[in-house]
GULUMMI-525051 format. One record per atom (N, C-alpha, C, O, CB): residue number from 1; x, y, z; residue in three letters; atom name. Coordinates in nm, 2 decimals. Atoms other than C-alpha are relative to their C-alpha. Glycine has a CB too. Example, Ala and Ser with C-alpha at 12.3 -4.5 7.8 and 13.67 -1.06 7.14 Angstrom:
BEGIN
   pos       c1       c2       c3   code   site
     1     0.09    -0.12     0.00    ALA      N
     1     1.23    -0.45     0.78    ALA     CA
     1     0.09     0.12     0.00    ALA      C
     1     0.19     0.12     0.07    ALA      O
     1    -0.10     0.00     0.12    ALA     CB
     2    -0.09    -0.11     0.00    SER      N
     2     1.37    -0.11     0.71    SER     CA
     2    -0.08     0.11     0.08    SER      C
     2    -0.03     0.22     0.09    SER      O
     2     0.04     0.05    -0.14    SER     CB
# end
This chain:
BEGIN
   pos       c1       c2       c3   code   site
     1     0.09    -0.12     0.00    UNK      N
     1     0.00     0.00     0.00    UNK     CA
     1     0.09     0.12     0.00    UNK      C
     1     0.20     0.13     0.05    UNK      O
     1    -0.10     0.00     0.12    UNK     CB
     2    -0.15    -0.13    -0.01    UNK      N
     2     0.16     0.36    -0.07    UNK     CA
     2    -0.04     0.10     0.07    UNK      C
     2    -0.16     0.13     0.06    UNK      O
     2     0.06     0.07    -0.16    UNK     CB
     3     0.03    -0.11    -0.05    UNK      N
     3     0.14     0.63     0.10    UNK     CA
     3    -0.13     0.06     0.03    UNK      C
     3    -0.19     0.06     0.14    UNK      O
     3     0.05     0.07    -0.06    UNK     CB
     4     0.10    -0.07     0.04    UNK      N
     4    -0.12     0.80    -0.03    UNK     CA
     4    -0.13    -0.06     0.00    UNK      C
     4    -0.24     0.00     0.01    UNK      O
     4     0.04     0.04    -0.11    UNK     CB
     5     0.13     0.11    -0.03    UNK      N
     5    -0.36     0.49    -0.03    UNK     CA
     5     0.01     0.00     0.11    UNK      C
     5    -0.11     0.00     0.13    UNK      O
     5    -0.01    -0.15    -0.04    UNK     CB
     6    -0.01     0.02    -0.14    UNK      N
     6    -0.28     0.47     0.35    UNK     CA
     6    -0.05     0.12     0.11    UNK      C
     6    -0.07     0.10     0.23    UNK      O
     6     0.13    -0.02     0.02    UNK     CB
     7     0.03    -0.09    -0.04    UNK      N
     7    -0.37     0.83     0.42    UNK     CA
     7    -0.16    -0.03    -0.04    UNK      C
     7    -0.25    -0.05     0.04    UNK      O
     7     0.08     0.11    -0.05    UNK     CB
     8     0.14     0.02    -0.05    UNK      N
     8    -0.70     0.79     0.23    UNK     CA
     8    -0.06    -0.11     0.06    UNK      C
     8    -0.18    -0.09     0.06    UNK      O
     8    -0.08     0.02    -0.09    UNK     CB
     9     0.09     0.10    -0.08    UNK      N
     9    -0.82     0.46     0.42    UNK     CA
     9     0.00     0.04     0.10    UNK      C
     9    -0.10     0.02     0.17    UNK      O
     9     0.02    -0.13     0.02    UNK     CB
    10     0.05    -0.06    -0.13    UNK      N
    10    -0.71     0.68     0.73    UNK     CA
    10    -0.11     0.10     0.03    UNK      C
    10    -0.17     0.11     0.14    UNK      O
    10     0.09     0.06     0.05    UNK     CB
    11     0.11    -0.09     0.01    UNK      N
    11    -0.94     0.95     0.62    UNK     CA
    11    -0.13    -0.07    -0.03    UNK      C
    11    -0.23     0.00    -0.02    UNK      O
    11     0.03     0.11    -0.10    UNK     CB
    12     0.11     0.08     0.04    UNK      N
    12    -1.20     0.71     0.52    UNK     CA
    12    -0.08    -0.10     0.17    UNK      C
    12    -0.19    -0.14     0.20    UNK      O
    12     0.07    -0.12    -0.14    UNK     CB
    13     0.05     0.04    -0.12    UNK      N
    13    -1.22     0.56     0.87    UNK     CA
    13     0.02     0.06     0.09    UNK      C
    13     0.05    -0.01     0.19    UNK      O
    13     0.02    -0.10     0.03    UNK     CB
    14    -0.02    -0.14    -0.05    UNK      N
    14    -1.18     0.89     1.03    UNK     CA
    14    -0.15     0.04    -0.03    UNK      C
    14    -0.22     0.08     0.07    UNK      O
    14     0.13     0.09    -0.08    UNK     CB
    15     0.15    -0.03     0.08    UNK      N
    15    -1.54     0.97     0.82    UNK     CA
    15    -0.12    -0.11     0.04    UNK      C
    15    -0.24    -0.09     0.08    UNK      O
    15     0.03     0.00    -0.19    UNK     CB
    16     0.07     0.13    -0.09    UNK      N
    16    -1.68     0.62     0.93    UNK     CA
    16     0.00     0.03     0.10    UNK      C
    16    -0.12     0.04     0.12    UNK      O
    16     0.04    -0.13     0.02    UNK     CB
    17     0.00     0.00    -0.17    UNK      N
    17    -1.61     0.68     1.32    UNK     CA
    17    -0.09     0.13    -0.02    UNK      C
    17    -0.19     0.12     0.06    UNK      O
    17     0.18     0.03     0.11    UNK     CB
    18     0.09    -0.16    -0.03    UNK      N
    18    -1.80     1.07     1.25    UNK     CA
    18    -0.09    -0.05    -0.01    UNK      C
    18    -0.18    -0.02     0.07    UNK      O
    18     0.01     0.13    -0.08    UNK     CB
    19     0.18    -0.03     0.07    UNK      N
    19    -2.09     0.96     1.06    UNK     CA
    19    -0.08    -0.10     0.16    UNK      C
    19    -0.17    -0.06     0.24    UNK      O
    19    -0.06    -0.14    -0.24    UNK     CB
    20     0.03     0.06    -0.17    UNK      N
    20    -2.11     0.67     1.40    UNK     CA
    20    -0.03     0.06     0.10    UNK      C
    20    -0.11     0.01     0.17    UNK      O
    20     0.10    -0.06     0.06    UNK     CB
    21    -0.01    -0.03    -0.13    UNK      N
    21    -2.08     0.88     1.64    UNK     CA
    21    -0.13     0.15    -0.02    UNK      C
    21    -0.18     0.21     0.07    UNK      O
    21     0.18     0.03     0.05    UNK     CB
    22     0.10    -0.11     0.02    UNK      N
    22    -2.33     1.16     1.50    UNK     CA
    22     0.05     0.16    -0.03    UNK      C
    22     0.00     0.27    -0.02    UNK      O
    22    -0.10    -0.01     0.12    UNK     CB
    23    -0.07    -0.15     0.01    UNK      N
    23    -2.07     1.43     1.42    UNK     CA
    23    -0.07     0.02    -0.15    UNK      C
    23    -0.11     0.13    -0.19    UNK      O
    23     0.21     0.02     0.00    UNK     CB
    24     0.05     0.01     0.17    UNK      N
    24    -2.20     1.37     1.04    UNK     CA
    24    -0.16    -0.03     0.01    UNK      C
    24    -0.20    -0.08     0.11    UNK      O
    24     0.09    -0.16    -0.09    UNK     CB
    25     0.11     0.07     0.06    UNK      N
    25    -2.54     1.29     0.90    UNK     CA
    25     0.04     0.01    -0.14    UNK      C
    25     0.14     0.06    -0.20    UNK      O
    25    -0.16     0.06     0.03    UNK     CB
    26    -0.01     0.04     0.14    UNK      N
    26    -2.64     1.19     0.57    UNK     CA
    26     0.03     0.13    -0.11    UNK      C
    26     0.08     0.12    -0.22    UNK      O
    26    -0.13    -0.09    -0.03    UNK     CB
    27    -0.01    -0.12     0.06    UNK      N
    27    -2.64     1.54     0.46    UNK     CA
    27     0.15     0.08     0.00    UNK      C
    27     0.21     0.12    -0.10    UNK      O
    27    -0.10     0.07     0.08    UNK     CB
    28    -0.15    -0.02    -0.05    UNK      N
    28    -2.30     1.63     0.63    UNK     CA
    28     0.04    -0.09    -0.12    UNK      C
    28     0.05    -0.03    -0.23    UNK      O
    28     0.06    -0.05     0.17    UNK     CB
    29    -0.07     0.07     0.11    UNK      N
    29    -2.16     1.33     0.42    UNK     CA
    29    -0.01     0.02    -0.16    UNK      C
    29     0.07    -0.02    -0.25    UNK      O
    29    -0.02    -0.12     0.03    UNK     CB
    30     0.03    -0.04     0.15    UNK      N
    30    -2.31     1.44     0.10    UNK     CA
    30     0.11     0.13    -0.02    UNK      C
    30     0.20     0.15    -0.11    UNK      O
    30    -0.19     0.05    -0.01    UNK     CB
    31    -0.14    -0.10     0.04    UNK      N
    31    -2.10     1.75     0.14    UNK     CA
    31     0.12    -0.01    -0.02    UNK      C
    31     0.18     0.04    -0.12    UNK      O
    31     0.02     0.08     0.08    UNK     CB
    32    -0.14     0.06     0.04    UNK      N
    32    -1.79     1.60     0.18    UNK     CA
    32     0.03    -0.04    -0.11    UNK      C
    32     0.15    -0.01    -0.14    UNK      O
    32     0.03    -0.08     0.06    UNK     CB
    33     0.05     0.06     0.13    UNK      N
    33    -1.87     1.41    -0.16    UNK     CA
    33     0.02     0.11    -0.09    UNK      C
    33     0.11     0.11    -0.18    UNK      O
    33    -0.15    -0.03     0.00    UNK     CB
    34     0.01    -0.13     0.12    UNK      N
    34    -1.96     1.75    -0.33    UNK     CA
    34     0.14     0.10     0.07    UNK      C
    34     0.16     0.21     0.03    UNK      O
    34    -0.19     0.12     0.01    UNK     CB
    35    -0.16    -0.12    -0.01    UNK      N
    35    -1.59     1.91    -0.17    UNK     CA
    35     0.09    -0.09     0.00    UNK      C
    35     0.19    -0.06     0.06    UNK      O
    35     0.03     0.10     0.15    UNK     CB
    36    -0.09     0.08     0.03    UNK      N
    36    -1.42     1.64    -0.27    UNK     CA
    36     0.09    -0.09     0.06    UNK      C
    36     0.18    -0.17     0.01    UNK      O
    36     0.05     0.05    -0.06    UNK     CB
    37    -0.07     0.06    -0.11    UNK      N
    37    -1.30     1.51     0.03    UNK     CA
    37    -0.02    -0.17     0.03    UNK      C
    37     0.07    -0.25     0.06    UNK      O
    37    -0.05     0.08     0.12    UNK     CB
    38     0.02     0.13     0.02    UNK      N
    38    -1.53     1.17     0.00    UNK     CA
    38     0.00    -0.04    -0.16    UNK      C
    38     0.00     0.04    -0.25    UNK      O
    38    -0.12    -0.04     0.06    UNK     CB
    39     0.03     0.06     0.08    UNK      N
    39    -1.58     0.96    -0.25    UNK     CA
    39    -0.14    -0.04    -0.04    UNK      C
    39    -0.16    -0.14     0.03    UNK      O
    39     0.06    -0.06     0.01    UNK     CB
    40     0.10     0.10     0.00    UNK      N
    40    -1.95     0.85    -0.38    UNK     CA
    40     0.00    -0.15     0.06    UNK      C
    40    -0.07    -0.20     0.15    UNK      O
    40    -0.01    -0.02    -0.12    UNK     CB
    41    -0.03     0.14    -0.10    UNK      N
    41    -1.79     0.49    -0.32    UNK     CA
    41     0.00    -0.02     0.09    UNK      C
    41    -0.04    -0.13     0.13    UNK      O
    41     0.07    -0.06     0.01    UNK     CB
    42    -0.06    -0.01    -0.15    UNK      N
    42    -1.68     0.56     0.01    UNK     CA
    42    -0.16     0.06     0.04    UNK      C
    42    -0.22    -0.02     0.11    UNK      O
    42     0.18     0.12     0.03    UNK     CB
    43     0.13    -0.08    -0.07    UNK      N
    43    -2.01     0.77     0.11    UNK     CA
    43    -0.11    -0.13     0.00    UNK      C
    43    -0.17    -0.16     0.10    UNK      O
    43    -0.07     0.16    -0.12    UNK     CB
    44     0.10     0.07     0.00    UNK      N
    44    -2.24     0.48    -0.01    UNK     CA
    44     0.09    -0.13     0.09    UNK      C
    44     0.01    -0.21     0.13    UNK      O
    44    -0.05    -0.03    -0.16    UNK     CB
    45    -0.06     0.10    -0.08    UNK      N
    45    -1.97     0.23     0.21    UNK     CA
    45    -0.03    -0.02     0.13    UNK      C
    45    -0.07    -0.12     0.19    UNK      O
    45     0.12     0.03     0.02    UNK     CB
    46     0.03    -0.06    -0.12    UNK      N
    46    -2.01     0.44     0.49    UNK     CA
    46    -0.20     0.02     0.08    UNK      C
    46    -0.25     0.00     0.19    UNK      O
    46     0.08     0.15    -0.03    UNK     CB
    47     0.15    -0.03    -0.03    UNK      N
    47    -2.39     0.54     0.50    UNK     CA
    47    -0.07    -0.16    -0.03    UNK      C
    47    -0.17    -0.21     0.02    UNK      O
    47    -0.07     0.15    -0.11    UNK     CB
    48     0.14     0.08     0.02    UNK      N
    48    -2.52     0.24     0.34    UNK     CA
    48    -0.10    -0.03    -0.12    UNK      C
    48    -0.17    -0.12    -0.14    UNK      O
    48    -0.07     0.06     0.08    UNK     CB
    49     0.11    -0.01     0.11    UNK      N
    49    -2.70     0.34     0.03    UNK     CA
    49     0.06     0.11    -0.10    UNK      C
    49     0.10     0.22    -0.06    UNK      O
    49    -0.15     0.05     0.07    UNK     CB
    50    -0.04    -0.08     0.14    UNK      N
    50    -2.60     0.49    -0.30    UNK     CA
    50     0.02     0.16     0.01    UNK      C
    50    -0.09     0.22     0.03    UNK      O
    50    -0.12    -0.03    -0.12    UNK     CB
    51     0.00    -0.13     0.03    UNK      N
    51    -2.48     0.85    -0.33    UNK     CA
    51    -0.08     0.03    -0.12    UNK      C
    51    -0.07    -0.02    -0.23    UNK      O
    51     0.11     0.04    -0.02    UNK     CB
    52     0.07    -0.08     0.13    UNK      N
    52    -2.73     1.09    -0.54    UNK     CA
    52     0.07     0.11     0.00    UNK      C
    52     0.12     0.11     0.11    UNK      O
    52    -0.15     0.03     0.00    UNK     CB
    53    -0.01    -0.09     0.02    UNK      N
    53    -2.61     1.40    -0.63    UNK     CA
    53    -0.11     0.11     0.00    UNK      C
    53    -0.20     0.11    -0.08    UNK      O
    53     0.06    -0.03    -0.09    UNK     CB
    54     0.07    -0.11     0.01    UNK      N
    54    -2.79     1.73    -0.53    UNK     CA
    54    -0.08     0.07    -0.11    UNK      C
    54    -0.01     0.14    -0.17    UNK      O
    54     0.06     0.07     0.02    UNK     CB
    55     0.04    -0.07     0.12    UNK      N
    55    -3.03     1.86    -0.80    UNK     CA
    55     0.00     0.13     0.04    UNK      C
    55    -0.04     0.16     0.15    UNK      O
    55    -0.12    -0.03    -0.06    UNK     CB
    56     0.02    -0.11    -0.02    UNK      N
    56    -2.97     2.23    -0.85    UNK     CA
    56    -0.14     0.05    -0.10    UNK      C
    56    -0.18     0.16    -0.10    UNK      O
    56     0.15     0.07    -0.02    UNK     CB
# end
């Protein structure tokens, strides 16, 4: 694993322990998504259920 894969699985279960503990909801995690910080993959990992994207 390199570096850089090792940072994001830290940040990925860093975002898992929030959404657990109620620092996040599903809404919070959608943002992260749209600021690029999660991933769809990772958001639907974490929550459970498919990222949609916000209609403007």
């Amino acid at each position: 694993m390199t570096l850089m894969e090792q940072i994001q699985a830290n940040f990925l279960e860093i975002y898992r322990m929030d959404y657990q503990f109620g620092i996040y909801d599903k809404n919070g995690m959608k943002g992260l998504v749209v600021q690029g910080f999660l991933s769809p993959e990772n958001y639907a990992t974490i929550v459970g259920e498919a990222y949609v994207a916000p209609s403007v």
